[in-house]
N, C-alpha and C positions, 0 to 999 in steps of 0.2 A: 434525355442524355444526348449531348453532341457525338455524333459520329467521327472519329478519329479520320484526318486526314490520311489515304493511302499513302503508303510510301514513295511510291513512284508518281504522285500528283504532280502537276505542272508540267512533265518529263512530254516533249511532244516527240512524236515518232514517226515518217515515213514510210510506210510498207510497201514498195515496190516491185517488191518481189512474189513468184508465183510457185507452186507446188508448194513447197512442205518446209525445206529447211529454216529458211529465212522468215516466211507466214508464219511459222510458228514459236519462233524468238520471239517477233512483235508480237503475239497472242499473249505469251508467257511476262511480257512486259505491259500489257493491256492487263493483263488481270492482277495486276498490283497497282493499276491507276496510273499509269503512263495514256496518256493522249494518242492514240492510234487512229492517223489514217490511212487507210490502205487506199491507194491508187493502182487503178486496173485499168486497159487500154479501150477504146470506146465500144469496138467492134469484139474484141479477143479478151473477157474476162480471162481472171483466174484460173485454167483448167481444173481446179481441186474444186469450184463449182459441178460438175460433171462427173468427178469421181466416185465410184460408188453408188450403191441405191440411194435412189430418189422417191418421196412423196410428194405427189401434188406438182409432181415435177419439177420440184428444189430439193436440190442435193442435200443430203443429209450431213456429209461431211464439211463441209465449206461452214453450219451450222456452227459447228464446234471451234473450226479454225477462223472461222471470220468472227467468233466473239470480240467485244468491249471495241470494235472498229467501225466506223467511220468512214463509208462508200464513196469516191469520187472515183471518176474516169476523165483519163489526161492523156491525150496521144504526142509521148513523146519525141517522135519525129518531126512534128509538126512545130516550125517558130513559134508558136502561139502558147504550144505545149510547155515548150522548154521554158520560153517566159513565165507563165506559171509555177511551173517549179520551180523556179531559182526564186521566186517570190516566197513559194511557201517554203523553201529550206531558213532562208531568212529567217524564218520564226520558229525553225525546229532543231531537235538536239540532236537525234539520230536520222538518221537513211538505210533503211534496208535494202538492197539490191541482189538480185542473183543473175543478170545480164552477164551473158558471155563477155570475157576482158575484151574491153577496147570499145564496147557500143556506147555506155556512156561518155566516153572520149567521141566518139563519132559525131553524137551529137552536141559536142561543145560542154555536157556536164559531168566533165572528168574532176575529180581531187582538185586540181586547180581552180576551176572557174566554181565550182561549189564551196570550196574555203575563202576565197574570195569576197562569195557573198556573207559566209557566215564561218571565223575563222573558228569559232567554238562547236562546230559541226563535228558528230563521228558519222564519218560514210563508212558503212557494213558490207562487206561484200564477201558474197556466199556461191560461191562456186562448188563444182564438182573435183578439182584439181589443183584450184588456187590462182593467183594472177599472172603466174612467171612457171618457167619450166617448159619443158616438151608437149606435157598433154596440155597444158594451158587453156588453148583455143578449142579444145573441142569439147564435141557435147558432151554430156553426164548426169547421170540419174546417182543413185543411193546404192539400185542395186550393182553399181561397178566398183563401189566402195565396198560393200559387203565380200564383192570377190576380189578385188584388189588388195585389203589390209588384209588376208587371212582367214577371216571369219567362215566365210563358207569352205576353205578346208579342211578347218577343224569342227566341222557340223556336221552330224549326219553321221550314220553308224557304221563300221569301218568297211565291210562290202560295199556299199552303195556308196551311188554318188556324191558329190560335193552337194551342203544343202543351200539353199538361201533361204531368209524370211519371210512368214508371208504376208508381211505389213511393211511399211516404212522405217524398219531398225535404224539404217548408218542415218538419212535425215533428222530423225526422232533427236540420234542423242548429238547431231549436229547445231538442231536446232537448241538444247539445253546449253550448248559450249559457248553457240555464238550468242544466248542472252548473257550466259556467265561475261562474255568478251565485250561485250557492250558496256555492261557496269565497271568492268576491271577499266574501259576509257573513257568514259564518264567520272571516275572516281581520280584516273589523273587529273581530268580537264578540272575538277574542283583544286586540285594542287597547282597547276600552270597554266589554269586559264584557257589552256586552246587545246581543240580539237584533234583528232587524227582520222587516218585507215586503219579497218582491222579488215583483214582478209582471212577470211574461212575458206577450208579444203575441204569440202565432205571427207574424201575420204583420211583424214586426220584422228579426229574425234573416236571412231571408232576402231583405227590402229589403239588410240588412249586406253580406251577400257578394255583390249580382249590383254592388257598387263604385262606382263614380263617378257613375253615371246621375242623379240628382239635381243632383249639380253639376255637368255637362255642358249640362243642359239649363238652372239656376239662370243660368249664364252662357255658353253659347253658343246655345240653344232646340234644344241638339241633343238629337233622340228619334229612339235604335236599332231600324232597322229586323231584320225578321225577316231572316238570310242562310243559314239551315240551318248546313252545318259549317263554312262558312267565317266570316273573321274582319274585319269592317273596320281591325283594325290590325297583322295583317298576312297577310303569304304568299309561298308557299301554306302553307294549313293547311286539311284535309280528310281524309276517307277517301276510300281510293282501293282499286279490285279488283285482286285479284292474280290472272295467269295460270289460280292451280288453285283459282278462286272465292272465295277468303277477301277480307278485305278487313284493312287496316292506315289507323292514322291517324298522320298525318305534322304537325308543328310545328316553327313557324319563327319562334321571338319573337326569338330573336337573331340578328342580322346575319350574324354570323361562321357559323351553323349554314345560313341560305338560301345561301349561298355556298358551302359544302362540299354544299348536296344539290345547287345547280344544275351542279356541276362533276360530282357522282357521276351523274346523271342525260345527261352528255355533252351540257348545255346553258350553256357557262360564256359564252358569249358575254352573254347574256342577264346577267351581273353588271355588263358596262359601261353598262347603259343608264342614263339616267341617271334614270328614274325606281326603280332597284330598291336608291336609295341609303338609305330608309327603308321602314318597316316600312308605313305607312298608303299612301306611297305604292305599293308592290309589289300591296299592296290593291287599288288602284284597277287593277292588271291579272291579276287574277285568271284570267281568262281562259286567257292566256297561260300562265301558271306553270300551272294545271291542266292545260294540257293537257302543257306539256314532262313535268310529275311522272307524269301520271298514265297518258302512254301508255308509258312505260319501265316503269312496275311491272306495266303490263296484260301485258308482256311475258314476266316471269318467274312464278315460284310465291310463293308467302308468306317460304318459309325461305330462301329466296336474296335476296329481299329485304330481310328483318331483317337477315341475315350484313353484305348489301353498306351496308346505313347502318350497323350498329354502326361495319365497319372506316374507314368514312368519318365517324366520332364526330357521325354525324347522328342526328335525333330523331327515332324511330318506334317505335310498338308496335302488336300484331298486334291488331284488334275481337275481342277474347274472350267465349263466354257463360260463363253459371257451371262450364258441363261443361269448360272452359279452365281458369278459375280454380282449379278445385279439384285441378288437375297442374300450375300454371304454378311452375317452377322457384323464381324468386325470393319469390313468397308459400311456396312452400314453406320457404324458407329462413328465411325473415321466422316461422312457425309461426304466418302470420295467419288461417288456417282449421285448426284445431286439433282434437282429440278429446276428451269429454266422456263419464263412464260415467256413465249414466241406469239408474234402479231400472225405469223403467217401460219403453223401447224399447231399452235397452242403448247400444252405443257413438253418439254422436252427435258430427258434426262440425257447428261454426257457425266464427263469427268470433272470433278470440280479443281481449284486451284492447286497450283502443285504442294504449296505446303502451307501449315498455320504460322502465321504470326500474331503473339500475344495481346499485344499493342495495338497493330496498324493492321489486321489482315486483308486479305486478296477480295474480289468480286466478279461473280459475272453480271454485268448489269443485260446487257443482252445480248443475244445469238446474232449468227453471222446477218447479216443485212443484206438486202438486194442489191443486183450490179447498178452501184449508180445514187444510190437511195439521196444520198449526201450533198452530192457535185457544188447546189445552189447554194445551200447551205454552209457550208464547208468555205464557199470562193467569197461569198458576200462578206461572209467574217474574217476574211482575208483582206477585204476594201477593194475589191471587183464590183465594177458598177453592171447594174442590167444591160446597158449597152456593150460594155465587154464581153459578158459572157454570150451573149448574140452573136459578136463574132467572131469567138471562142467556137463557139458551135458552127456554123457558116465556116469556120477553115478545115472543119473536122475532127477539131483536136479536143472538142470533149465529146 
């Protein structure tokens, strides 16, 4: 049986860029069969090398995010370097980057000189603030996004502090928007032929999904306070402890589902009120539905729990850690934490691709590579002779 061509086959990609947001647009564009090589500088890999536990003294996370990529190191400040590059943009569709605005201009591979060489080029650029504006030139991580759009004041339960996450949230769904942004100019350049810039803001993407808050506030001045798990529009919706200490989070956005829990819960009374006819107003008694929910599940264990909402087609799932998720039935079935054979640690499980396709779907062929692994390889197939890359190397620039 022929193997169906990926969808993203032929698509070659520059990855540039370092941390999280921009690495892992290229990864999510690598695992559909996009061409990815990641360029890391000769002295100062990737830090997301070093993030995180290590085995054997390779990072564990770099594993995941350096998948379906293609190791080369190119010191772009170096003439030597920049020649290079402009060689291999020549032969590529995208460019990732997250350099502070103006260094690729600094060194002569601004917009300009890289359309130039390739006018069907999309140059990616993933910033913390964007290319223009006040904050512009300065530094930025994910966590300034998370406190800037919002998110962390409306986190965290209403005494205590502002929360923030404790992974990579704003990058995460940065990195989703700016692979989205990639195909969305890619798919013009199929219409007109040439290329552009997309500039990504981190903190953008995650104003996007925390929804309406803008225009709540635009026209009602309403500003979401902090409520921990609960929801001002509706209930109940929390975790709640089970009997043998686990805990489960229960959701009730539809009518017809607070209705079948307050009937499984042996509190149907509580449907004729007349405030539990919406969802904002059920809200407003919080209280109440917490405590009918929450002292029935106090009552049982975790699995007789789950059993009695499933058979009641009520909404719950049990608070998993990862030592959960990596036996939880249905991602098993789903193969969304998968197995990966690494030359360097052997079998590895991470996250498999982000979603099925029927036809063409995604792959990891391998785990993140060594700093470097690629460089000869990589240049030779570019028509760099051995004596180039000599003094390539002798300028410092690989």
């Amino acid at each position: 049986m022929t193997t169906p061509t990926p969808p993203l086959g032929g698509l070659r990609v520059l990855d540039l860029a370092t941390l999280f947001a921009g690495p892992l647009a290229a990864t999510l564009l690598g695992d559909f069969g996009a061409e990815v090589v990641k360029i890391e500088h000769p002295r100062k890999p990737d830090p997301s090398r070093g993030h995180g536990p290590a085995k054997d003294g390779i990072g564990l996370w770099w594993k995941h995010l350096g998948r379906n990529k293609r190791t080369i190191t190119l010191d772009l400040s170096k003439p030597g370097g920049q020649a290079t590059l402009r060689r291999l943009v020549a032969e590529a569709d995208v460019v990732i980057e997250n350099f502070r605005p103006g260094t690729l201009e600094k060194w002569d591979l601004g917009w300009p000189e890289l359309s130039a060489v390739n006018p069907r080029l999309v140059l990616t650029r993933v910033t913390a603030f964007g290319q223009f504006g006040p904050y512009a030139h300065r530094p930025g991580f994910g966590t300034l996004a998370e406190a800037m759009s919002g998110f962390a004041a409306i986190t965290g339960e209403p005494d205590a502090p502002p929360t923030l996450p404790p992974f990579g949230l704003a990058d995460s769904i940065a990195g989703l928007a700016t692979a989205y942004a990639v195909m969305a100019a890619l798919a013009a350049r199929d219409r007109t032929g040439e290329g552009q810039v997309v500039d990504m803001a981190i903190i953008e993407p995650i104003l996007t999904v925390l929804g309406p808050h803008p225009l709540w506030y635009d026209q009602l001045g309403h500003v979401q306070p902090r409520t921990g798990n609960r929801s001002q529009n509706n209930a109940p919706r929390n975790t709640y402890r089970t009997a043998d200490g686990s805990w489960v989070a229960v959701s009730t956005s539809a009518q017809s589902i607070a209705e079948r829990v307050m009937r499984l819960v042996g509190r149907p009374e509580l449907i004729d009120e007349p405030w539990f006819a919406t969802g904002a107003d059920r809200a407003r008694h919080t209280d109440v539905l917490d405590e009918a929910v929450g002292s029935w599940i106090a009552e049982r264990p975790r699995e007789e729990v789950l059993a009695a909402f499933e058979k009641a087609e009520a909404a719950v799932a049990p608070i998993q850690d990862v030592r959960d998720v990596m036996t939880d039935p249905q991602y098993a079935a789903l193969d969304t934490v998968t197995t990966v054979d690494d030359p360097d640690l052997g079998p590895l499980r991470m996250q498999n691709v982000l979603f099925r396709l029927s036809a063409t779907p995604g792959s990891i062929r391998w785990a993140g590579r060594p700093h470097g692994a690629d460089t000869d390889e990589v240049l030779t197939e570019l028509g760099l002779t051995p004596e180039e890359l000599t003094a390539l190397r002798a300028e410092g620039a690989l």
